[in-house]
C-alpha positions, -999 to 999 in steps of 0.1 A, spaced: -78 -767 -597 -43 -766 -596 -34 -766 -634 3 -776 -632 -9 -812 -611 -42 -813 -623 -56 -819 -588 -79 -796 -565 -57 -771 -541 -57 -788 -504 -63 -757 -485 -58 -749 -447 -81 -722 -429 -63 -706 -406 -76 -689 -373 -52 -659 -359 -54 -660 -318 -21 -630 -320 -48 -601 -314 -65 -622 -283 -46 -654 -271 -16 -637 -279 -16 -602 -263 -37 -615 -232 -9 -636 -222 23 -607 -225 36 -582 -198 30 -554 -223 -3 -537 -231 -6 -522 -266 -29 -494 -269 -63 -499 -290 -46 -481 -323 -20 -500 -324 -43 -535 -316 -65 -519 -345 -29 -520 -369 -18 -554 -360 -53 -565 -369 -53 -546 -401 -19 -561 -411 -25 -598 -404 -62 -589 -425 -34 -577 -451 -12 -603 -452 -48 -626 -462 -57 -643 -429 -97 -646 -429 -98 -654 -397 -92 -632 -369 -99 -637 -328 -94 -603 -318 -110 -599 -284 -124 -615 -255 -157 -599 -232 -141 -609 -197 -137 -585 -166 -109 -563 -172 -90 -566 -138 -82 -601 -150 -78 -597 -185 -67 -559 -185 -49 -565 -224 -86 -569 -238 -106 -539 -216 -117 -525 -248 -127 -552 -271 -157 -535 -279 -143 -503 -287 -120 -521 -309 -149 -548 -326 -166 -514 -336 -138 -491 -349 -128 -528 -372 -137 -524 -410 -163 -550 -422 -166 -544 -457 -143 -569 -481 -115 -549 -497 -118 -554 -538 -106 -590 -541 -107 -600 -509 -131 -622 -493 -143 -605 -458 -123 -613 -429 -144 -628 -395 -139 -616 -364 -139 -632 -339 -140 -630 -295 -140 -653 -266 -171 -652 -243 -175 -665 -208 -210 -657 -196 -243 -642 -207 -230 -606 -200 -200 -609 -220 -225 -630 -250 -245 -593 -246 -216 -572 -250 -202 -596 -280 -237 -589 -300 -238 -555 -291 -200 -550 -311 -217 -571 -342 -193 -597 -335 -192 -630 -364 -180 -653 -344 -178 -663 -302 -153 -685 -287 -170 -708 -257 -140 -722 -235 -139 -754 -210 -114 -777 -203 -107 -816 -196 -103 -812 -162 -121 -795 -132 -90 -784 -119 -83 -757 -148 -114 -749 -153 -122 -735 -121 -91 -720 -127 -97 -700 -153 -139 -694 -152 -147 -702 -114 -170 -735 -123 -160 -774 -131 -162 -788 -165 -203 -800 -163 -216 -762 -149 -198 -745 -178 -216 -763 -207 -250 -764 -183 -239 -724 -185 -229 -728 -225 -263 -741 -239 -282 -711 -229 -255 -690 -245 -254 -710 -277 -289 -712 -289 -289 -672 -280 -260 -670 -306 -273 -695 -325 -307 -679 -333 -288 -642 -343 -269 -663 -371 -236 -660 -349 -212 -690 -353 -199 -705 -321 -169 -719 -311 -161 -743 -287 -125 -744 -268 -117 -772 -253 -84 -773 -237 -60 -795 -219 -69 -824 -242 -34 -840 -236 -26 -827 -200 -39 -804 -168 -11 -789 -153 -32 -796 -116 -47 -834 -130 -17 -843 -153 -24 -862 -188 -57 -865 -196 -79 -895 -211 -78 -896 -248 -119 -909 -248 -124 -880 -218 -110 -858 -246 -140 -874 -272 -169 -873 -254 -167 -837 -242 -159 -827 -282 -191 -846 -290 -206 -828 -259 -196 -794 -276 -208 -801 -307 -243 -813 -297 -245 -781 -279 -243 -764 -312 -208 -754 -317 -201 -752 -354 -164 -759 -342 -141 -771 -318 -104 -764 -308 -84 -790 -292 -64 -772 -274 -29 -785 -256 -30 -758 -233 1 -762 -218 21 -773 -248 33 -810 -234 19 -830 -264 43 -851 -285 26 -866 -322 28 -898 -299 -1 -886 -274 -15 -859 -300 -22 -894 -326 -43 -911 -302 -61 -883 -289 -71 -872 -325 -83 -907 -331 -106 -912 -302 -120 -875 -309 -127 -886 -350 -149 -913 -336 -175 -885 -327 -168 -855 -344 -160 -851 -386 -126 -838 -391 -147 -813 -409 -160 -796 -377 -121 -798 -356 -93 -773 -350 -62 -780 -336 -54 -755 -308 -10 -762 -300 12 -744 -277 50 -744 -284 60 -748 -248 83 -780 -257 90 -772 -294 65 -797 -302 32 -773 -320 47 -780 -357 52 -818 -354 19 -817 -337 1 -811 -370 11 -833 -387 -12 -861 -372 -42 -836 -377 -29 -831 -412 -29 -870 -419 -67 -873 -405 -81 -844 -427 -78 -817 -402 -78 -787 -418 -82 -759 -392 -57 -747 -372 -48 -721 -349 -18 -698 -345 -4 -669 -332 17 -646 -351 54 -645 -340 47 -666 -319 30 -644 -288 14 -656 -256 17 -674 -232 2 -701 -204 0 -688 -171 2 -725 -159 32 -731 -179 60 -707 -165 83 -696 -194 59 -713 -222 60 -699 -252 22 -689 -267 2 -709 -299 25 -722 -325 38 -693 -347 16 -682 -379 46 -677 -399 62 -711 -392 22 -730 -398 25 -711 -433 62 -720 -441 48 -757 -434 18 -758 -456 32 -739 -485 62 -768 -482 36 -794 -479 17 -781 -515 -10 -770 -494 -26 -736 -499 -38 -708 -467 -43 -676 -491 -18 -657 -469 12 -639 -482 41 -653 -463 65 -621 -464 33 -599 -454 31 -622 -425 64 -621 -408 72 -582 -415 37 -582 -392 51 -605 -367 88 -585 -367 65 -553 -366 44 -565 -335 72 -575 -319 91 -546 -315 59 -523 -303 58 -547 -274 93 -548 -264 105 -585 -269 122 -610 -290 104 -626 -320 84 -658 -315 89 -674 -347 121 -685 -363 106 -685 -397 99 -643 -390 131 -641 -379 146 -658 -405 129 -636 -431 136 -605 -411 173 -613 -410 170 -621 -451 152 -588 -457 181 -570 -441 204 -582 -461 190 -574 -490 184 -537 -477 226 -539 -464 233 -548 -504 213 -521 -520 228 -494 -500 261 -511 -508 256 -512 -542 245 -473 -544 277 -454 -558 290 -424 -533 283 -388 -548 249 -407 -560 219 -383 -550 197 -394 -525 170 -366 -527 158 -329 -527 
């Protein structure tokens, strides 16, 4: 209970796609130690949920060639007061569902889209092979007691079909979750969703799924990802994706930025009363940290905001240190 209202804490789970949706989409390749760090920090900063890989073929994913060197050097014991964080790692085939299980994954990530055209894009196959493809692949998870995740993106717009039908967008989530996915993103893909087209959208997909089992998937490609959440806030969303400092990409959307910052989702919960168990601060010196090992500005304005702050204050105590003071052996 929250003792000063005398209500229950509304809390958001958050999922961090930094480690996979993030670093699969920049120039820059970070080496496994320092994929293991970033992990570690955003675990530190209280995040829970974590997608930190994907099992796809390495010449065209090279960022995520050793996701299962990684998924096994990753602690998975809770530190003392901390609940244990899930990992998770997107899956497109049997072979990659192998390797996943093999690295004692917790979670897999299952991705189609709205439209043919993207689809085949990104997996070879239109939208009815992949989930013929998924079922298989599900009830395999399914019977190890691994959670599945479905992704379904361009739920507001194909960059090759342009916008998409908001009941297209419903029947393919109900699609997903009769499959036996215990969730599914709705992803705007290429970040051209407004709350105007997000609203309806969300509406037609609550008609056939619970709020319960939806997460909100948005790019920042227009400046629109924060506004975007606040329709899925109104309807009792309460999952949502993000990408510290904002990394990533879209491949289909030249000069897109990735999934809406981490750092800026917090700043608007914690505004809004509502709780995510992550330590704000921790958050954005990770973002500012990540940042710099891959050689390019920081995504989020809140990080760099805090960074600019925390500075300041390190500008003032070395100010305010006297001269002649001792400053070691």
């Amino acid at each position: 209970m929250n003792k000063e209202q005398g209500r229950p804490v509304d809390r958001v789970s958050l999922v961090e796609m930094g480690p996979r949706d993030g670093l699969q989409n920049e120039l820059h390749i970070l080496p496994l130690a320092q994929r293991l760090e970033l992990i570690a920090r955003l675990a530190e900063s209280g995040l829970q949920r974590i997608e930190v890989g994907a099992f796809v073929s390495p010449k065209r994913v090279p960022q995520m060639a050793d996701s299962g060197a990684l998924l096994a050097a990753l602690p998975r014991r809770a530190e003392p007061g901390h609940q244990r964080v899930r990992y998770g790692a997107l899956v497109p085939n049997l072979q990659g569902l192998k390797a996943a299980i093999s690295a004692q994954v917790d979670e897999i990530g299952l991705f189609t889209a709205c439209s043919d055209g993207f689809t085949r894009a990104n997996i070879g196959i239109g939208v009815e092979e992949s989930l013929v493809r998924f079922a298989p692949l599900v009830a395999e998870a399914r019977s190890l007691g691994i959670r599945v995740r479905g992704y379904l993106s361009t739920v507001i717009a194909c960059p090759y079909e342009g916008p998409t039908r908001p009941k297209r967008v419903a029947a393919l989530a109900e699609r997903l979750l009769d499959l036996g996915c215990h969730e599914i993103s709705l992803g705007d893909t290429i970040g051209v969703g407004t709350p105007g087209t997000v609203a309806p959208m969300l509406d037609a997909v609550l008609h056939e799924v619970p709020a319960g089992r939806l997460a909100v998937h948005f790019h920042d490609t227009y400046g629109q990802g924060l506004a975007n959440l606040l329709p899925a806030l109104e309807r009792g969303i309460r999952t949502i994706d993000c990408s510290v400092a904002g990394l990533g990409g879209c491949p289909y959307a030249p000069g897109a930025s990735g999934n809406v910052a981490s750092e800026e989702v917090v700043y608007l919960l914690h505004g809004l009363g509502m709780s995510t168990g992550v330590n704000l601060d921790t958050l954005a010196a990770t973002g500012q940290w990540v940042s710099e090992q891959l050689g390019r500005a920081n995504g989020s304005r809140v990080g760099q905001a805090l960074h600019a702050k925390a500075l300041a204050r390190q500008r003032t105590t070395k100010d305010e240190i006297p001269q002649g003071a001792c400053h070691g052996p």
